[in-house]
N, CA, C and O atoms as a Maestro MAE file, in Angstrom:
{
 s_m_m2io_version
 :::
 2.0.0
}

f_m_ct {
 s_m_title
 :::
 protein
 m_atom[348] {
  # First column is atom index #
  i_m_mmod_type
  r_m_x_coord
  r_m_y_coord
  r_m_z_coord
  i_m_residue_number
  s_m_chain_name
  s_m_pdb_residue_name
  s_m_pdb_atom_name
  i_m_atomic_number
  :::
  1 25 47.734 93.343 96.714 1 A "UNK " " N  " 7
  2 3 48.426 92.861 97.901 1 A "UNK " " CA " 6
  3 2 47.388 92.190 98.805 1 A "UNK " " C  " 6
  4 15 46.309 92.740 99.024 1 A "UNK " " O  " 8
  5 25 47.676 91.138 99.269 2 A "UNK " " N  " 7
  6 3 46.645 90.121 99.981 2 A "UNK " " CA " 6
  7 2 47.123 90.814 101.407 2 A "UNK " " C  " 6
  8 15 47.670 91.904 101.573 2 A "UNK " " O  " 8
  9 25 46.610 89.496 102.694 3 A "UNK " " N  " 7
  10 3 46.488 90.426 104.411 3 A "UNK " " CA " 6
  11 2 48.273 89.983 104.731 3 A "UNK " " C  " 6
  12 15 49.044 90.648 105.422 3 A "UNK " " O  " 8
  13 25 48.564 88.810 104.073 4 A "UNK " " N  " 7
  14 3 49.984 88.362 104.359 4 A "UNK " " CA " 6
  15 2 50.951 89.312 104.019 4 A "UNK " " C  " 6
  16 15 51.571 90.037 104.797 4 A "UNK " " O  " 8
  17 25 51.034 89.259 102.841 5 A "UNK " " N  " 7
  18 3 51.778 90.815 102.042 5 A "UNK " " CA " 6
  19 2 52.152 91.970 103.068 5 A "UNK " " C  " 6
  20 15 53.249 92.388 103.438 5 A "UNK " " O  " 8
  21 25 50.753 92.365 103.422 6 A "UNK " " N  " 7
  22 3 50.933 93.622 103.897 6 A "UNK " " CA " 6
  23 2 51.654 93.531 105.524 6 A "UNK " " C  " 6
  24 15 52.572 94.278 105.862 6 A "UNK " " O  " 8
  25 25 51.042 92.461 106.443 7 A "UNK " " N  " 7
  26 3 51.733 92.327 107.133 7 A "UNK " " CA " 6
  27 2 53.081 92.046 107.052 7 A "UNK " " C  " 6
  28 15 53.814 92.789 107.704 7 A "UNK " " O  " 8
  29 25 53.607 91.132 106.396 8 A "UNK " " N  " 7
  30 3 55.470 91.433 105.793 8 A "UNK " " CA " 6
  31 2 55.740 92.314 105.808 8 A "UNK " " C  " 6
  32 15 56.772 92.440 106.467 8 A "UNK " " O  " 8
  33 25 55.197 93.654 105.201 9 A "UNK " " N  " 7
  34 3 55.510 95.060 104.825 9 A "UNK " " CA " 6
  35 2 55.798 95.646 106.101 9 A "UNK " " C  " 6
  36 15 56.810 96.266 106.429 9 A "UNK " " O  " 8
  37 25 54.451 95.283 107.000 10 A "UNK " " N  " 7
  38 3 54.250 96.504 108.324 10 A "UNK " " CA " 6
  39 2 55.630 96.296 109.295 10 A "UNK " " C  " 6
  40 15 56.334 97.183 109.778 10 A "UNK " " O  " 8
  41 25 55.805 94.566 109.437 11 A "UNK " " N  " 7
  42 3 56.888 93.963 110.064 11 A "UNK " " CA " 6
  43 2 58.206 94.709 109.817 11 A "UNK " " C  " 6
  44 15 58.879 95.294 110.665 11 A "UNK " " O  " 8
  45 25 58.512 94.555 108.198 12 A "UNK " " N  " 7
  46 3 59.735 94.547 107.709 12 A "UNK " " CA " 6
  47 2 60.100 96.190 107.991 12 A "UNK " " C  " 6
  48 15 61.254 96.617 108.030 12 A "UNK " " O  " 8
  49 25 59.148 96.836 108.138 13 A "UNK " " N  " 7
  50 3 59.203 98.459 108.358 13 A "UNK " " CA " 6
  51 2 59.256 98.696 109.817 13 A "UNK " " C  " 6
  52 15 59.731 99.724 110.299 13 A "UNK " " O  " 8
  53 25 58.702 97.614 110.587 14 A "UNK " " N  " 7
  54 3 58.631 98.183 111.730 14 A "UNK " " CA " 6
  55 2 60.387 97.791 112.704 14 A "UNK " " C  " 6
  56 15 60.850 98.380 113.681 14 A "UNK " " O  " 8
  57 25 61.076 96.370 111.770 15 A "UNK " " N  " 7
  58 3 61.782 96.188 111.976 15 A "UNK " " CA " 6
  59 2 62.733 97.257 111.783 15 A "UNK " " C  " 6
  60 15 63.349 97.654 112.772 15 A "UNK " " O  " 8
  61 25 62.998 97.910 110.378 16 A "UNK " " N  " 7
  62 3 63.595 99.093 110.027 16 A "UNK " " CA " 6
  63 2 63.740 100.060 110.766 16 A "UNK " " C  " 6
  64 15 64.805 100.619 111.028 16 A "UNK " " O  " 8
  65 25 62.341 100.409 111.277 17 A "UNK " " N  " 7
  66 3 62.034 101.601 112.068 17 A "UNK " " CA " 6
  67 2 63.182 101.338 113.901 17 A "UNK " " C  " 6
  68 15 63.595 102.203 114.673 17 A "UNK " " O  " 8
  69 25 63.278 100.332 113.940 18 A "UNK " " N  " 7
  70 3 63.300 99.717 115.304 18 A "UNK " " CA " 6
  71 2 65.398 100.011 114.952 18 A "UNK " " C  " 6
  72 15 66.209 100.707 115.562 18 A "UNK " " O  " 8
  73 25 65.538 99.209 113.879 19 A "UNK " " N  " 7
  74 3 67.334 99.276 113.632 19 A "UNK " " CA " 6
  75 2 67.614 100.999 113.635 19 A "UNK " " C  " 6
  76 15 68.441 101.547 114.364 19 A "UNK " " O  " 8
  77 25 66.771 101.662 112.700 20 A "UNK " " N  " 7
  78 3 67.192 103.087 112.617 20 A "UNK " " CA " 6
  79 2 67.460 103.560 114.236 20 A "UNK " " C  " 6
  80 15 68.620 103.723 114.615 20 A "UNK " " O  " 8
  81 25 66.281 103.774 115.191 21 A "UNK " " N  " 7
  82 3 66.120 104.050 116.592 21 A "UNK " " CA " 6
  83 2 67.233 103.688 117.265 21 A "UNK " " C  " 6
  84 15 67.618 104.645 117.937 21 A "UNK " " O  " 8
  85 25 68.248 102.296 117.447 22 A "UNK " " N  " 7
  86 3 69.103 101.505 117.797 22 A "UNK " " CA " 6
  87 2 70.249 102.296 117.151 22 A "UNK " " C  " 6
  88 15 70.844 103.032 117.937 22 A "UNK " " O  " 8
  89 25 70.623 102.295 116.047 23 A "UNK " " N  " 7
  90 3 72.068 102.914 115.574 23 A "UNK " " CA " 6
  91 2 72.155 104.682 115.372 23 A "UNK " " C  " 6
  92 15 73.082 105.420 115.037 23 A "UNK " " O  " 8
  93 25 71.221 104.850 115.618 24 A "UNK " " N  " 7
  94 3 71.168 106.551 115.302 24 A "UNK " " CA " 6
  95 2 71.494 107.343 116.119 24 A "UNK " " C  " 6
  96 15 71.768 108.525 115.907 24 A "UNK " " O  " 8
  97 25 71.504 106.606 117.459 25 A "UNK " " N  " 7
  98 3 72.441 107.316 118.970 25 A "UNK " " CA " 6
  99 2 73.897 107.238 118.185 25 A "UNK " " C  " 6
  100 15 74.269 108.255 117.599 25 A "UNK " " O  " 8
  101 25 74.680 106.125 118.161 26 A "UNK " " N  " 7
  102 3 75.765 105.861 117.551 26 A "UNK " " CA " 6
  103 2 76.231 106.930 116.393 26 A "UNK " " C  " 6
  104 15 77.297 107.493 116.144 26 A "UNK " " O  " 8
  105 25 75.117 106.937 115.893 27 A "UNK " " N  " 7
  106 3 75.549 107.906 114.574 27 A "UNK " " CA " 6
  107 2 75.636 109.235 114.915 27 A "UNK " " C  " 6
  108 15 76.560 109.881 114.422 27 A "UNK " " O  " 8
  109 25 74.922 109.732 115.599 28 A "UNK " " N  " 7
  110 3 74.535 111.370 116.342 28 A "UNK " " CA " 6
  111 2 76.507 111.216 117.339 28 A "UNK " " C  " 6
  112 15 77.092 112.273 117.573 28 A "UNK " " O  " 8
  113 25 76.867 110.485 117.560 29 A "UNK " " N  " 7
  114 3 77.645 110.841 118.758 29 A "UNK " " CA " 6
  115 2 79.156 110.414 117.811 29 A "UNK " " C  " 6
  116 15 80.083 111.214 117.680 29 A "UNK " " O  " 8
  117 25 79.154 109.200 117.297 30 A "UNK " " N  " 7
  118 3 79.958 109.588 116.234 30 A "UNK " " CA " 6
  119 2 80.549 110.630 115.387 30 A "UNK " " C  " 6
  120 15 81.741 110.697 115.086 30 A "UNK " " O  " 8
  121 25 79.632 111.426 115.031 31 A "UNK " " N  " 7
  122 3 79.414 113.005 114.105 31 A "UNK " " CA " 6
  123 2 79.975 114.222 115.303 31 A "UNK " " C  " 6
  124 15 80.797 115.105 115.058 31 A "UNK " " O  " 8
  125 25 79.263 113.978 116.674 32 A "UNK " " N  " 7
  126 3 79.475 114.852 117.393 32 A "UNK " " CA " 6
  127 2 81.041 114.696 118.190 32 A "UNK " " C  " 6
  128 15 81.476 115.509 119.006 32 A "UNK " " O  " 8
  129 25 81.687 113.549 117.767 33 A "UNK " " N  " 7
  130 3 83.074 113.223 118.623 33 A "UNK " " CA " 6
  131 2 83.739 113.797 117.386 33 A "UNK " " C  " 6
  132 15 84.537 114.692 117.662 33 A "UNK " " O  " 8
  133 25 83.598 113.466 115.852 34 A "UNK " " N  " 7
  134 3 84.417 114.057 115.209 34 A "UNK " " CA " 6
  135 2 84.486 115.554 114.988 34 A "UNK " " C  " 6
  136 15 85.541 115.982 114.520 34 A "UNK " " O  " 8
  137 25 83.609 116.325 115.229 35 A "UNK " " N  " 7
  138 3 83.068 118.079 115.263 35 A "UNK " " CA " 6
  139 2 83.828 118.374 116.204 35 A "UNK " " C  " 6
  140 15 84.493 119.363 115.894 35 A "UNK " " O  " 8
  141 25 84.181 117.802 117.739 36 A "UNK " " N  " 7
  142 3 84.763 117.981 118.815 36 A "UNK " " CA " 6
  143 2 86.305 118.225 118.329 36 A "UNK " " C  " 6
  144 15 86.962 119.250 118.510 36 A "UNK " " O  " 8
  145 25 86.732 116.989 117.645 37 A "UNK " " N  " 7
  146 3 88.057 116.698 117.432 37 A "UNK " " CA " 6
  147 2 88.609 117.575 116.327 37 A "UNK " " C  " 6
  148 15 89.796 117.699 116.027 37 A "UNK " " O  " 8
  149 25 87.507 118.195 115.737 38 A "UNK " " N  " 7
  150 3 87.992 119.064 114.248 38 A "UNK " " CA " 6
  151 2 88.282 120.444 115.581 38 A "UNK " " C  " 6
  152 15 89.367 120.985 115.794 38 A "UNK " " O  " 8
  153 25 87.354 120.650 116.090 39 A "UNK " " N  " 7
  154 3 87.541 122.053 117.034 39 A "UNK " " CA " 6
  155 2 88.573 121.977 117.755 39 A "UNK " " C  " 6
  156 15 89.058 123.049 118.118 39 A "UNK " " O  " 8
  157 25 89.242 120.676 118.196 40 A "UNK " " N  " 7
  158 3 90.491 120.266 119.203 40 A "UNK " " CA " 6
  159 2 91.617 121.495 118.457 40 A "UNK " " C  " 6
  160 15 92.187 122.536 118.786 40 A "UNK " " O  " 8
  161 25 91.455 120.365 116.959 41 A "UNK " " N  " 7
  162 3 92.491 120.284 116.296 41 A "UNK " " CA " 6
  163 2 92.801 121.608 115.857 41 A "UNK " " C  " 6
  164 15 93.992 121.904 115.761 41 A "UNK " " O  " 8
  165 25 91.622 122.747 115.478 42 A "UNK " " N  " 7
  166 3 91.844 123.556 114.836 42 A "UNK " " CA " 6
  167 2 92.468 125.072 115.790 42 A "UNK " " C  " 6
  168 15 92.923 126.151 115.413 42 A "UNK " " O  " 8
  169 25 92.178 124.419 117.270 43 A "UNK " " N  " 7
  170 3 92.803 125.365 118.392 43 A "UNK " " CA " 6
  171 2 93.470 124.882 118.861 43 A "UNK " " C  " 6
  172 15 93.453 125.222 120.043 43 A "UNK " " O  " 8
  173 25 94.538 123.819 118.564 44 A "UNK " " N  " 7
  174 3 95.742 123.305 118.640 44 A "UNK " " CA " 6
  175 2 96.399 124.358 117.335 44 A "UNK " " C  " 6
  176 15 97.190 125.270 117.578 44 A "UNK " " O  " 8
  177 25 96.017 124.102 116.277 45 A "UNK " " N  " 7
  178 3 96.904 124.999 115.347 45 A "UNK " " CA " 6
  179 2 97.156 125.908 115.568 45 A "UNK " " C  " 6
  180 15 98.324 126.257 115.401 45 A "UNK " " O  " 8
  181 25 96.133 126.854 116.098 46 A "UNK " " N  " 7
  182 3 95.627 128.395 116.259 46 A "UNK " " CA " 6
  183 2 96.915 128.741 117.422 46 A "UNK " " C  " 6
  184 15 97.631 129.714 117.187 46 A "UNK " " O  " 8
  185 25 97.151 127.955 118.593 47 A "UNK " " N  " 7
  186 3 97.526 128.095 119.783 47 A "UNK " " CA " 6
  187 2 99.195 127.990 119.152 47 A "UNK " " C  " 6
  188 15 99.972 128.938 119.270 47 A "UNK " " O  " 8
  189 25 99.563 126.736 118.505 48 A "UNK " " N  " 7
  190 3 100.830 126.652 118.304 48 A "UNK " " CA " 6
  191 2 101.298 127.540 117.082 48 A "UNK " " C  " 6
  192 15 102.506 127.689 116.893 48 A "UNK " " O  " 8
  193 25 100.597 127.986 116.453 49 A "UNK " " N  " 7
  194 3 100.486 129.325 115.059 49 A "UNK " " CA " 6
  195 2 101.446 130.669 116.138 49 A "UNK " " C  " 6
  196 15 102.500 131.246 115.869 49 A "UNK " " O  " 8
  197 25 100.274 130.833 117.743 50 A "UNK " " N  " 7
  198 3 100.546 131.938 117.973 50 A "UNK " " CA " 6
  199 2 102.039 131.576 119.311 50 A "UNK " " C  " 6
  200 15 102.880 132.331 119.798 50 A "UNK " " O  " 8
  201 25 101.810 130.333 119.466 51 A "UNK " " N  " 7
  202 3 103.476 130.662 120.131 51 A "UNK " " CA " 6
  203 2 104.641 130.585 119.104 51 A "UNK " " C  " 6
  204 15 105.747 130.828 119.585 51 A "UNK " " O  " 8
  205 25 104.593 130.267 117.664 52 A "UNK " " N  " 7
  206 3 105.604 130.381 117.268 52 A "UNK " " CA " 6
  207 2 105.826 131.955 116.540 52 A "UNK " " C  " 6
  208 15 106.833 132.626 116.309 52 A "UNK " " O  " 8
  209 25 104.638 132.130 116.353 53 A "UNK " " N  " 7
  210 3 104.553 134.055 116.076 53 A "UNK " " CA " 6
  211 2 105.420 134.821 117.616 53 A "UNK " " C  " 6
  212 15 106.214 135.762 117.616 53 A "UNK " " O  " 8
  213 25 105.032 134.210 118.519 54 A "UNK " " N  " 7
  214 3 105.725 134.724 118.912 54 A "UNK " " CA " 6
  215 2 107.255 134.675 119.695 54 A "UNK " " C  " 6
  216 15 107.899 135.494 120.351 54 A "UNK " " O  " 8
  217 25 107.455 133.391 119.302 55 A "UNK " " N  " 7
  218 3 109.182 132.809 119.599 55 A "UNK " " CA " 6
  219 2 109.985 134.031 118.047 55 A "UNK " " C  " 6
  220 15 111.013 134.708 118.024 55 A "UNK " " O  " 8
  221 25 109.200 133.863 117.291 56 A "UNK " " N  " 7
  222 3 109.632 134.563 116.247 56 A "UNK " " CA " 6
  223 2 110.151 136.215 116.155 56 A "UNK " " C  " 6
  224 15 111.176 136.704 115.679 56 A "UNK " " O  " 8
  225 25 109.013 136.806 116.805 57 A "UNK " " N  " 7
  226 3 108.960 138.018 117.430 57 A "UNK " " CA " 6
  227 2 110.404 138.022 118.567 57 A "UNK " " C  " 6
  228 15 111.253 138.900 118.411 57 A "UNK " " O  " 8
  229 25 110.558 137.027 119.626 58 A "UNK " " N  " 7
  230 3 111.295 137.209 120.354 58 A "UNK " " CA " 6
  231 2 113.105 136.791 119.782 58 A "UNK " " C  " 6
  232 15 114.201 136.770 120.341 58 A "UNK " " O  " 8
  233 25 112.722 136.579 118.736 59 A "UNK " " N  " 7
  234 3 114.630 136.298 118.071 59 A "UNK " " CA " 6
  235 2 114.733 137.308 117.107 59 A "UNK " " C  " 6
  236 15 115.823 137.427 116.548 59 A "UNK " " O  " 8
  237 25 113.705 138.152 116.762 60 A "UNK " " N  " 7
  238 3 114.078 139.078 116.245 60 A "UNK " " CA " 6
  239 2 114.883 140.261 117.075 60 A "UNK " " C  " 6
  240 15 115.507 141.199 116.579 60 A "UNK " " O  " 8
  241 25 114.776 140.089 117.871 61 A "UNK " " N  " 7
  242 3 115.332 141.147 119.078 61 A "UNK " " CA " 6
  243 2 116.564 140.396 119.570 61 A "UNK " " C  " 6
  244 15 116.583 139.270 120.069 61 A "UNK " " O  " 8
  245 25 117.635 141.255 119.330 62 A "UNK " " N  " 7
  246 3 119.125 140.870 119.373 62 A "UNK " " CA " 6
  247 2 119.464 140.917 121.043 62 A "UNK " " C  " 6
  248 15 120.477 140.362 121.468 62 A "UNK " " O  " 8
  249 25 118.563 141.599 121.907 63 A "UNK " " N  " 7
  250 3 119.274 141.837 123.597 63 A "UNK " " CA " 6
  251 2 118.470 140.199 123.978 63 A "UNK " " C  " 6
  252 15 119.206 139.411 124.572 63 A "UNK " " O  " 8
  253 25 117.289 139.795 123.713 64 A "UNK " " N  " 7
  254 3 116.561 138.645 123.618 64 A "UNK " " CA " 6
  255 2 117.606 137.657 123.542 64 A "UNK " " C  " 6
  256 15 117.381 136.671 124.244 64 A "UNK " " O  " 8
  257 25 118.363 137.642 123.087 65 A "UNK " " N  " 7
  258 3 119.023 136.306 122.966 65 A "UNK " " CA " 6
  259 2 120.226 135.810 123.519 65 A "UNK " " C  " 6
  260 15 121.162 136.601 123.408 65 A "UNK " " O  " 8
  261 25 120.471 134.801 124.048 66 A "UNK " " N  " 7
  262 3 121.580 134.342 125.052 66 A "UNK " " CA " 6
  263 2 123.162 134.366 123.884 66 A "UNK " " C  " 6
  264 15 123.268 133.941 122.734 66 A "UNK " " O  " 8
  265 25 123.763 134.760 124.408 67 A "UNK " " N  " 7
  266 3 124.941 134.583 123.469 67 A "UNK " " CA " 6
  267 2 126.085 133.644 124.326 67 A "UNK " " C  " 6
  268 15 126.633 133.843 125.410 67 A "UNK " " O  " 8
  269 25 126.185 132.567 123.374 68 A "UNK " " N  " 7
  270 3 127.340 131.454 123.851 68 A "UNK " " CA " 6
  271 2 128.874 131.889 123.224 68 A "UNK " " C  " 6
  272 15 129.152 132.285 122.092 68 A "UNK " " O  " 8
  273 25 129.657 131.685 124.276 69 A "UNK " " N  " 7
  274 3 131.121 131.941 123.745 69 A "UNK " " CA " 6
  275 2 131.378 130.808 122.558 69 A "UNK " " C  " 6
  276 15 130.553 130.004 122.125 69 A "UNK " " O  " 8
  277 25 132.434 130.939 122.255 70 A "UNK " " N  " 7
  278 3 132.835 130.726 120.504 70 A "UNK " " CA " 6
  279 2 134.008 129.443 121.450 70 A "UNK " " C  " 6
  280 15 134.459 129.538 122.591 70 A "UNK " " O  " 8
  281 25 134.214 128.255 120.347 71 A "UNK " " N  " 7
  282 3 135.520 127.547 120.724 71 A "UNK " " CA " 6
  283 2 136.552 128.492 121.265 71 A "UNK " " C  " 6
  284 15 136.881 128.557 122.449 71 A "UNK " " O  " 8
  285 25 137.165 129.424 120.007 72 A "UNK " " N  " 7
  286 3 137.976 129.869 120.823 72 A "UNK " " CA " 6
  287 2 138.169 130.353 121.934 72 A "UNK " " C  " 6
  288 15 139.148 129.922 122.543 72 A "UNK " " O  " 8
  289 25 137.194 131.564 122.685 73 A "UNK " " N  " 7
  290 3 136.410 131.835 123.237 73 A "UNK " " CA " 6
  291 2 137.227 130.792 124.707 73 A "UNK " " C  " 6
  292 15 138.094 131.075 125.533 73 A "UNK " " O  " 8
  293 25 136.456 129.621 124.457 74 A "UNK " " N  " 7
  294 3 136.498 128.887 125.435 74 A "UNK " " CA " 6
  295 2 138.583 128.440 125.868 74 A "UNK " " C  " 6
  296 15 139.188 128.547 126.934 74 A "UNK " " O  " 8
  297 25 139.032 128.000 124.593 75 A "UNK " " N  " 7
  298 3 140.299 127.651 124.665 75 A "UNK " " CA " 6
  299 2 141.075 128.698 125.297 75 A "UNK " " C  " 6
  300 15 141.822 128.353 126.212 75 A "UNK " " O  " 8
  301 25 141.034 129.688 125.026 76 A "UNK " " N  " 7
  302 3 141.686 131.035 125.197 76 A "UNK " " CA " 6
  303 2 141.343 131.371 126.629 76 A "UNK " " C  " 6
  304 15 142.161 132.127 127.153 76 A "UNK " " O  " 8
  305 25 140.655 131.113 127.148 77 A "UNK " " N  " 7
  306 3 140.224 130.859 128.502 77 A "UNK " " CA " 6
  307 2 140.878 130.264 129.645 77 A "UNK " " C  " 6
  308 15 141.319 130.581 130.750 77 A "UNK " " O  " 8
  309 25 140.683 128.801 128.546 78 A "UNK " " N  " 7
  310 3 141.607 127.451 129.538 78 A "UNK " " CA " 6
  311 2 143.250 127.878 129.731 78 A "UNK " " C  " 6
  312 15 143.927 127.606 130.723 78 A "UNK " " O  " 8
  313 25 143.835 128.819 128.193 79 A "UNK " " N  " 7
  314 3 145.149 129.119 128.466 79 A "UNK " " CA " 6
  315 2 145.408 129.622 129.336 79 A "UNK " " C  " 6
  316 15 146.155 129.138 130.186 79 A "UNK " " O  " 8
  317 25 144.781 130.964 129.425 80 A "UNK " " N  " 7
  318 3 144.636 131.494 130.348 80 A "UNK " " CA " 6
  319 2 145.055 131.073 131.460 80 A "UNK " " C  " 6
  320 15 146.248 131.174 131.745 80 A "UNK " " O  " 8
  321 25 144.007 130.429 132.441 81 A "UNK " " N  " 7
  322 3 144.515 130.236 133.565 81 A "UNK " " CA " 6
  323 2 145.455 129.211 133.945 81 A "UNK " " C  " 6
  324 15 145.853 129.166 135.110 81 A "UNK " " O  " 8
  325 25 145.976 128.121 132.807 82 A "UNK " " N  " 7
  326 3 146.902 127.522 133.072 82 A "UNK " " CA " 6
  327 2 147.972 128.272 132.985 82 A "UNK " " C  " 6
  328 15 148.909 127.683 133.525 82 A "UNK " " O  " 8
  329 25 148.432 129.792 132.355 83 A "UNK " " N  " 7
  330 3 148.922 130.521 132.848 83 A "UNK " " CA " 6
  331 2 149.407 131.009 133.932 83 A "UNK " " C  " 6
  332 15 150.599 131.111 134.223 83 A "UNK " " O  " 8
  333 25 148.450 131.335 134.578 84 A "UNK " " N  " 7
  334 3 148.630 132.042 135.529 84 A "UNK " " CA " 6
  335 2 148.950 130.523 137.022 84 A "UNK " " C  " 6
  336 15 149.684 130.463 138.009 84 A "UNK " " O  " 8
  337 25 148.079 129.711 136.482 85 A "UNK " " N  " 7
  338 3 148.956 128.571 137.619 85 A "UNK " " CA " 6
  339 2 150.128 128.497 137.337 85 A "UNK " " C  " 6
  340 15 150.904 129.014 138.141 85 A "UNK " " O  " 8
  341 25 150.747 127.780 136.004 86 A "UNK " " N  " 7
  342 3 152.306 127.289 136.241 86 A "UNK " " CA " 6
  343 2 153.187 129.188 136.566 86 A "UNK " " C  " 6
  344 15 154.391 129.120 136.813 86 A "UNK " " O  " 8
  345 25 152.696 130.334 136.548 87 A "UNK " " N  " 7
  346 3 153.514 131.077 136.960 87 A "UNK " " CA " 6
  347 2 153.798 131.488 138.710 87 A "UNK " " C  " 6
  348 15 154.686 132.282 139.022 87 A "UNK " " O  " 8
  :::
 }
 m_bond[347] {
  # First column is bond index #
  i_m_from
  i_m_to
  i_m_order
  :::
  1 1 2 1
  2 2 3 1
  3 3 4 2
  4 3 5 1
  5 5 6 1
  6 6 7 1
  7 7 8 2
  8 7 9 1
  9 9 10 1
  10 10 11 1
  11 11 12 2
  12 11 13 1
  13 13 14 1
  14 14 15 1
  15 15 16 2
  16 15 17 1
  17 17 18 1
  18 18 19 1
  19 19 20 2
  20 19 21 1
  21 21 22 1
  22 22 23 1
  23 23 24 2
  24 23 25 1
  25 25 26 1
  26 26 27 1
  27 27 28 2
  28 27 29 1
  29 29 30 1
  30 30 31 1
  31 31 32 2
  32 31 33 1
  33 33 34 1
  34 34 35 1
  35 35 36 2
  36 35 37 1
  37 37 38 1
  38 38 39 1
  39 39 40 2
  40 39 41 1
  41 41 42 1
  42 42 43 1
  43 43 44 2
  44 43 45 1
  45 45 46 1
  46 46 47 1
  47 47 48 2
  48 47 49 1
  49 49 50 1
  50 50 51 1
  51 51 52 2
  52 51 53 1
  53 53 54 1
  54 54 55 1
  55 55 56 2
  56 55 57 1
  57 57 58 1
  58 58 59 1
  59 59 60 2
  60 59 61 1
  61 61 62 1
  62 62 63 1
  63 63 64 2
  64 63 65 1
  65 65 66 1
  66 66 67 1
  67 67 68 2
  68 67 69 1
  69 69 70 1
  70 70 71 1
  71 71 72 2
  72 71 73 1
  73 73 74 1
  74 74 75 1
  75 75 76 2
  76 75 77 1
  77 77 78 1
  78 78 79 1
  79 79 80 2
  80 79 81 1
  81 81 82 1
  82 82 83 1
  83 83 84 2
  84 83 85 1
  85 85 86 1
  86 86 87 1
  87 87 88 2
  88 87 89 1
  89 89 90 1
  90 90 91 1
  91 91 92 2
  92 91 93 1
  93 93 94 1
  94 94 95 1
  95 95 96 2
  96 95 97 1
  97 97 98 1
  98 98 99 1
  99 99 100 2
  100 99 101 1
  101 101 102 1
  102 102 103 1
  103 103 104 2
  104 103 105 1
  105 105 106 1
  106 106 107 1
  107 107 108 2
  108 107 109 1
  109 109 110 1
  110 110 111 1
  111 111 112 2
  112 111 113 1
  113 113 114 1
  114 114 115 1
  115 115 116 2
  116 115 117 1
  117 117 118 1
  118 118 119 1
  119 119 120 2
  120 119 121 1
  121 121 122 1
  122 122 123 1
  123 123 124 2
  124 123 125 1
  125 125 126 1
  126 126 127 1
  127 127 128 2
  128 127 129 1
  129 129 130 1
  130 130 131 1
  131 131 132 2
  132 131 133 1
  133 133 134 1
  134 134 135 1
  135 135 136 2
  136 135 137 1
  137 137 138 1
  138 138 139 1
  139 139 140 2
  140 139 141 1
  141 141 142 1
  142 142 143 1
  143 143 144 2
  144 143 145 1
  145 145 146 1
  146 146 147 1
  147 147 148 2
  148 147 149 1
  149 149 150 1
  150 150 151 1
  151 151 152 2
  152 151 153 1
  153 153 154 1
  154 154 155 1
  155 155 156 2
  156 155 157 1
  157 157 158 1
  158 158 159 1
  159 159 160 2
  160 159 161 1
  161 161 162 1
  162 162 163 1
  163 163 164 2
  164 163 165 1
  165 165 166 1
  166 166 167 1
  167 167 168 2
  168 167 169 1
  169 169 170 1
  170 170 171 1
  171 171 172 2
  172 171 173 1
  173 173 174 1
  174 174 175 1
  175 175 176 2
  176 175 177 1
  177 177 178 1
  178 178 179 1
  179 179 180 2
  180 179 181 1
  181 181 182 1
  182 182 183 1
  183 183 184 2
  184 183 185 1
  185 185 186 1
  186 186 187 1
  187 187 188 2
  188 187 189 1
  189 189 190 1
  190 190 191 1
  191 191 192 2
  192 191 193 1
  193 193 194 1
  194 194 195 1
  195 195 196 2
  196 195 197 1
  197 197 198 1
  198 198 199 1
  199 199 200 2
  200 199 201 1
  201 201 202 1
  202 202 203 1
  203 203 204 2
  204 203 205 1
  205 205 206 1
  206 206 207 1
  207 207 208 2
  208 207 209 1
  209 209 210 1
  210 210 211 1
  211 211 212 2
  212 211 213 1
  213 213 214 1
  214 214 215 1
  215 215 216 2
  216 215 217 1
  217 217 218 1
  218 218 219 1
  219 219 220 2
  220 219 221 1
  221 221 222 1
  222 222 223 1
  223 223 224 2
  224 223 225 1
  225 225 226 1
  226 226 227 1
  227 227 228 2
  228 227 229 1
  229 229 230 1
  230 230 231 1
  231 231 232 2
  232 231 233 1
  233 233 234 1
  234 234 235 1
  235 235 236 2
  236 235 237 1
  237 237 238 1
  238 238 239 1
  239 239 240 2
  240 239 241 1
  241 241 242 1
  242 242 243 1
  243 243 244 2
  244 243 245 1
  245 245 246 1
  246 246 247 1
  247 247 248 2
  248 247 249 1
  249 249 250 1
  250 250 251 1
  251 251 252 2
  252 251 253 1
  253 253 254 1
  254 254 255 1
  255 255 256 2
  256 255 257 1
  257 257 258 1
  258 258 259 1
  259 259 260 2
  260 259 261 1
  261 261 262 1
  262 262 263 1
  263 263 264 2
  264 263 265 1
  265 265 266 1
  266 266 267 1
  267 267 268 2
  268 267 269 1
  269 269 270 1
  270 270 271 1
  271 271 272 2
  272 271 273 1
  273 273 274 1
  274 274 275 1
  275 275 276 2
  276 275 277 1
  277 277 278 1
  278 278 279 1
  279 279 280 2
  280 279 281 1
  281 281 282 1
  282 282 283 1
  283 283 284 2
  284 283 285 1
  285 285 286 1
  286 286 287 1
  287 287 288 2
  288 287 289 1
  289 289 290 1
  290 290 291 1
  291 291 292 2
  292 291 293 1
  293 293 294 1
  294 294 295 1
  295 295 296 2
  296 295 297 1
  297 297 298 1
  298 298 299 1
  299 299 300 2
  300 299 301 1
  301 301 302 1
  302 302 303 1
  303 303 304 2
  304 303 305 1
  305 305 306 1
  306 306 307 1
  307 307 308 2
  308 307 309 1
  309 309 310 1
  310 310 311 1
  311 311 312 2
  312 311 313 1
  313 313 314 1
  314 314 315 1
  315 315 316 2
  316 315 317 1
  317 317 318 1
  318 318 319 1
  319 319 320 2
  320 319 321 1
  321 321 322 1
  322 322 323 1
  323 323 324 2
  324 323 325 1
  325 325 326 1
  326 326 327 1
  327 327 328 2
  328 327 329 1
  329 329 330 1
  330 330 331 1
  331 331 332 2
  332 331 333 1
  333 333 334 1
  334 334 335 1
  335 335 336 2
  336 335 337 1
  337 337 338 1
  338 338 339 1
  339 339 340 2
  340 339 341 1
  341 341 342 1
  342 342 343 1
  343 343 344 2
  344 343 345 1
  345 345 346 1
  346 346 347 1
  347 347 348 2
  :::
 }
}
């Protein structure tokens, strides 16, 4: 290798050295936004895992739950008091 050579070399490395320095913030924070977003994600599951454990828990219990009247229910109702008006 002659003095030209080697200087190409020192350049072409120092250029290297210089791109690595430049994109390696990018890369470090890249890595660290997706680690963030895996942890988001995985206590999003965790969180909605445990409210449906426990919506689950709460329909198992029969006083827990609202009970809606039935059609008839409702019709039998309306007779009702049109009953008692036209009398």
């Amino acid at each position: 290798m002659n003095g030209n050579q080697i200087e190409g070399l020192i350049g072409m490395l120092a250029t290297l050295g210089i791109l690595v320095l430049l994109v390696l913030p990018s890369v470090l924070g890249i890595v660290r936004d997706r680690r963030i977003d895996r942890q988001l994600r995985e206590a999003q599951e965790a969180r909605t895992g445990n409210q449906r454990d426990k919506r689950e828990k709460e329909a198992q219990k029969s006083s827990s739950r609202s009970t809606v009247p039935s059609t008839a229910t409702w019709y039998a109702d309306g007779r009702r008091s049109k009953k008692f008006v036209s009398s």
